[in-house]
N, C-alpha and C positions, 0 to 999 in steps of 0.2 A: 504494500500500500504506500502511495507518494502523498508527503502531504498537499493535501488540497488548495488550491485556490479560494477562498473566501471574501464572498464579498461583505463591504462594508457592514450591511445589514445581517450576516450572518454571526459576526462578532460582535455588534453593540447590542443584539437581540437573539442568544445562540437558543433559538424553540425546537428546530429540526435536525438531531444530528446521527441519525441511524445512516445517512449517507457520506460521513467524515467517520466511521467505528468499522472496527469489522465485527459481523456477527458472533457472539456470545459463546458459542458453541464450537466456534474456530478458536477462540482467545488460548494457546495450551494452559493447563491447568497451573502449573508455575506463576500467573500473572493472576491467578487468584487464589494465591496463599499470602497470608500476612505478613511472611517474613522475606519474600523477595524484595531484593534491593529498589528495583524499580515501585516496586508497590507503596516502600515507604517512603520512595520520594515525593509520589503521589500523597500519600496522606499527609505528612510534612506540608506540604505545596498547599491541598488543600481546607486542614484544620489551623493551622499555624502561620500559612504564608511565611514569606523567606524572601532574602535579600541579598544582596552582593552576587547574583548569580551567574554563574559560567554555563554556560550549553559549551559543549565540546563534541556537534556535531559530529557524524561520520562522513568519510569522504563520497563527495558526489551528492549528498542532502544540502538541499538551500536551507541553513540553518533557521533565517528568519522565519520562515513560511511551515518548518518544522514546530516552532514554538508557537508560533501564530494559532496554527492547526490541533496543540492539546490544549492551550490556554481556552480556546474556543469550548471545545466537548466538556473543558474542568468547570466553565460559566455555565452550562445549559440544567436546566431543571427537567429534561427530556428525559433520557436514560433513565434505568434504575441504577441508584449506586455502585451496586457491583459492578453492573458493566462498565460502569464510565472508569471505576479505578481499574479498572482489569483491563480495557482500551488504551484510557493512556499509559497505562506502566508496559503493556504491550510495544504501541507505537513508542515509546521513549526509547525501550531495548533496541528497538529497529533502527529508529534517525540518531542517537547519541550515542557515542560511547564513553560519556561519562558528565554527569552533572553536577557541580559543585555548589555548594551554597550556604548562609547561615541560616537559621532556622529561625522565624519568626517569634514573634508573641500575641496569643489570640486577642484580641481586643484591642491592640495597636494599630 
């Protein structure tokens, strides 16, 4: 899966995203256990937000449009949970090979 094109409306209002995810049933089962690494950047990212962050895309990914594309699916209230952390920690594994960053404070 390439990250997607998005338009404008698609990130200021992300409602539609089972065409940005791959289906649920494909995701392998590593990317919904709790203790893969992608999983808890995900949840990091998600509960906590985080800062100073590096994407360290992989070669050949438009990094931008990589982040662009889980920032999108991580806003949308579409998904069921699972799938969306199980999506992006998926698509992270795929466009990054490694992401660095501090870890948030909720309510900051």
């Amino acid at each position: 899966m390439n990250p997607h094109l998005l338009t404008a409306i698609d990130q200021a209002f992300p409602a539609t995203m089972k065409h940005l995810m791959p289906p649920y049933d494909e995701i392998p089962n590593e990317f919904k256990q709790f203790r893969n690494k992608w999983v808890l950047i995900f949840q990091d990212f998600f509960y906590f937000g985080a800062k100073n962050i590096q994407w360290k895309a992989k070669a050949g990914v438009d990094e931008k449009a990589a982040v662009r594309h889980v920032r999108t699916i991580m806003g949308s209230y579409e998904p069921k949970h699972e799938h969306k952390t199980a999506a992006c920690a998926y698509l992270m594994s795929l466009w990054f090979d490694d992401i660095t960053y501090e870890k948030g404070t909720p309510g900051r």
